[in-house]
C-alpha positions in Angstrom: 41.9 -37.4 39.8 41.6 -40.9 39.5 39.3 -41.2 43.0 37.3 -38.4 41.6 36.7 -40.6 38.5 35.8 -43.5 40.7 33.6 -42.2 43.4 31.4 -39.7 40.4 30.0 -43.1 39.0 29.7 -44.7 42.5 27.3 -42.1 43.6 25.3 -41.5 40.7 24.4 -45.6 40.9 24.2 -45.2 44.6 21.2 -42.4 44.0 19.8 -44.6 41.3 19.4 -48.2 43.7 18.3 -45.5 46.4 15.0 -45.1 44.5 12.1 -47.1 45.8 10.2 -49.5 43.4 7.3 -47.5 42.8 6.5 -44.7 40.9 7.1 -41.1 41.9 6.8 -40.1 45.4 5.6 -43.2 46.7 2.7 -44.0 44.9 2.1 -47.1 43.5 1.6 -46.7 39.6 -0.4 -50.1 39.1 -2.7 -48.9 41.9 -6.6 -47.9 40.1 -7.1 -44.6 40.5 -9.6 -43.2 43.3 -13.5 -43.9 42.6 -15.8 -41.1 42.5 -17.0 -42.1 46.2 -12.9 -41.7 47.5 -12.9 -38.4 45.8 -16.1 -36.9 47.3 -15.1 -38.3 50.5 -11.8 -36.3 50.4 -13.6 -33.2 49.5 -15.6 -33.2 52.4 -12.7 -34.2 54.7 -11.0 -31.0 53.3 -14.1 -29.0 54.2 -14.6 -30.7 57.5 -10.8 -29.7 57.8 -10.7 -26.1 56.4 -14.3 -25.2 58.0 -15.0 -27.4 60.7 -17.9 -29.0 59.5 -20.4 -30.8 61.5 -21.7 -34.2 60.6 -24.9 -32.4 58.9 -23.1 -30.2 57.2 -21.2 -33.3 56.2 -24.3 -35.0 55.1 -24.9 -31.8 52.8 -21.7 -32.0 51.1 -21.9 -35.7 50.4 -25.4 -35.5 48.8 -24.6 -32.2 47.1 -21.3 -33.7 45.8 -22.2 -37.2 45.0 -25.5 -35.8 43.1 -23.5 -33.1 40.9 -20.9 -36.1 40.3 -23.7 -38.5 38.9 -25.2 -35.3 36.8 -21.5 -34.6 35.4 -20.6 -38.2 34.5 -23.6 -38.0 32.6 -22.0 -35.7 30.0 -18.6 -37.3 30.2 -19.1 -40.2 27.3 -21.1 -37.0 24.9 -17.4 -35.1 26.2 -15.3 -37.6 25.2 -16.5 -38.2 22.1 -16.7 -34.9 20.8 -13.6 -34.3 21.8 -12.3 -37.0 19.4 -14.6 -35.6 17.0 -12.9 -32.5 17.2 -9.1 -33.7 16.6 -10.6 -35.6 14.0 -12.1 -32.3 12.4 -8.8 -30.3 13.1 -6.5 -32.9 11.3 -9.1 -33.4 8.8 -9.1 -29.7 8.2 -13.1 -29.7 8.4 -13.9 -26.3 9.4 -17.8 -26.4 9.8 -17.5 -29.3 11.9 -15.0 -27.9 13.9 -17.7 -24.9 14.9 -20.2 -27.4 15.6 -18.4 -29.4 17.7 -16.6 -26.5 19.5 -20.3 -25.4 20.6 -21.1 -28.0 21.7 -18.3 -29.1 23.3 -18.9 -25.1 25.2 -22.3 -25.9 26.1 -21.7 -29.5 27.6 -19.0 -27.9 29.6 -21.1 -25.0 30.2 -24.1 -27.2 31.9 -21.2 -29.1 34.2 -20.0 -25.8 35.5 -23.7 -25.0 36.3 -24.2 -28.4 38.1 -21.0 -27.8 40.2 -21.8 -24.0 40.8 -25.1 -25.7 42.3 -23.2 -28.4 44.5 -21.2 -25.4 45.8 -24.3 -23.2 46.5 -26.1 -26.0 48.6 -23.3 -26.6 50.7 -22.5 -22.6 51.4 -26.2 -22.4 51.9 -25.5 -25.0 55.1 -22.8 -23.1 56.4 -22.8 -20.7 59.5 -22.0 -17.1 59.6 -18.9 -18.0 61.1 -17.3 -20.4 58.4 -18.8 -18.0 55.6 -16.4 -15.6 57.0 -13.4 -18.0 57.2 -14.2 -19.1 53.8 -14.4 -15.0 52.4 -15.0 -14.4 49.1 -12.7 -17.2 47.0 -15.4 -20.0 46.6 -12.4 -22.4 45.5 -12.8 -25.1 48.6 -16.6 -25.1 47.3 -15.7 -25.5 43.9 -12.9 -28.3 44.7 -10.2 -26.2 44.7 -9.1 -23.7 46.7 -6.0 -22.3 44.7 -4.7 -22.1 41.2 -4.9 -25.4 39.1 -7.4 -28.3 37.6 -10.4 -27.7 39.8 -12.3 -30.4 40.6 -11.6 -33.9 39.2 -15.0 -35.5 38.1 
C-alpha cells in the first residue's frame, strides 16, 4: 500500500517534467502566427499535393489566392468593427441596431464568399479533365478546405 502511495505521485510528476517547454504539440506559442503569403503558399502546396499541379497551374493559384486575400482583408477592419458593434447592441439591448448591423454584417460576409467562390473558379478553370475528376464534386480543396471545419483562414 504504502509503494502504491509513493510510486502514484512519482509518476504523475514524472508525466508533468516529461512535457516539453512549449505550447501544445510542439508549437511554439510566442511564435507570430503565419502571414497571409505562408498561408497561400500552403494552399497551393496542398493542391500541388492533392492534384498534382504544374508550375502554371501553380502560378494560377497563387494569383487567384493572393488577389481574393487582398479583396477579403479589405472587409476585415468594416468586420471587425461591426462585430463589436453588435455585442455592443446585444448587451445594450438595442434592437434596431442589432438588424442593421446583422445585415450588414450578412452582406460583408456575403461579398467575401463571392470573392473566394471566384478564387476557387479560376483555379478549377486551370485544371485538366483528369484532376477535375480526382477532385469530383466537393469543391472543399478549392475553397480551403476539403472536409468539415473553419474553411479558409483569411
Amino acid at each position: 500500500m504504502k509503494v502504491r502511495l509513493f510510486l502514484l505521485p512519482l509518476l504523475i510528476a514524472a508525466t508533468l517534467f516529461a512535457q516539453g517547454p512549449r505550447g501544445g504539440f510542439g508549437r511554439d506559442p510566442n511564435a507570430a502566427p503565419p502571414t497571409a503569403a505562408e498561408i497561400i503558399a500552403r494552399e497551393v502546396q496542398m493542391l500541388t499535393r492533392f492534384l498534382t499541379l504544374d508550375a502554371g497551374q501553380q502560378a494560377t493559384a497563387t494569383t487567384a489566392l493572393t488577389n481574393a486575400q487582398a479583396q477579403v482583408a479589405l472587409n476585415a477592419a468594416t468586420l471587425k468593427t461591426d462585430r463589436g458593434l453588435l455585442v455592443d447592441a446585444i448587451k445594450g439591448n438595442q434592437l434596431g441596431s442589432i438588424d442593421t448591423l446583422t445585415s450588414t454584417i450578412a452582406n460583408l460576409q456575403g461579398q467575401n464568399d463571392a470573392i473566394r467562390a471566384k478564387a476557387a473558379a479560376a483555379i478549377y478553370a486551370s485544371l485538366t479533365a483528369d484532376q477535375k475528376t480526382k477532385l469530383g464534386n466537393g469543391l472543399g480543396p478549392l475553397l480551403g478546405g476539403g472536409g468539415p471545419g473553419r474553411g479558409r483562414r483569411f
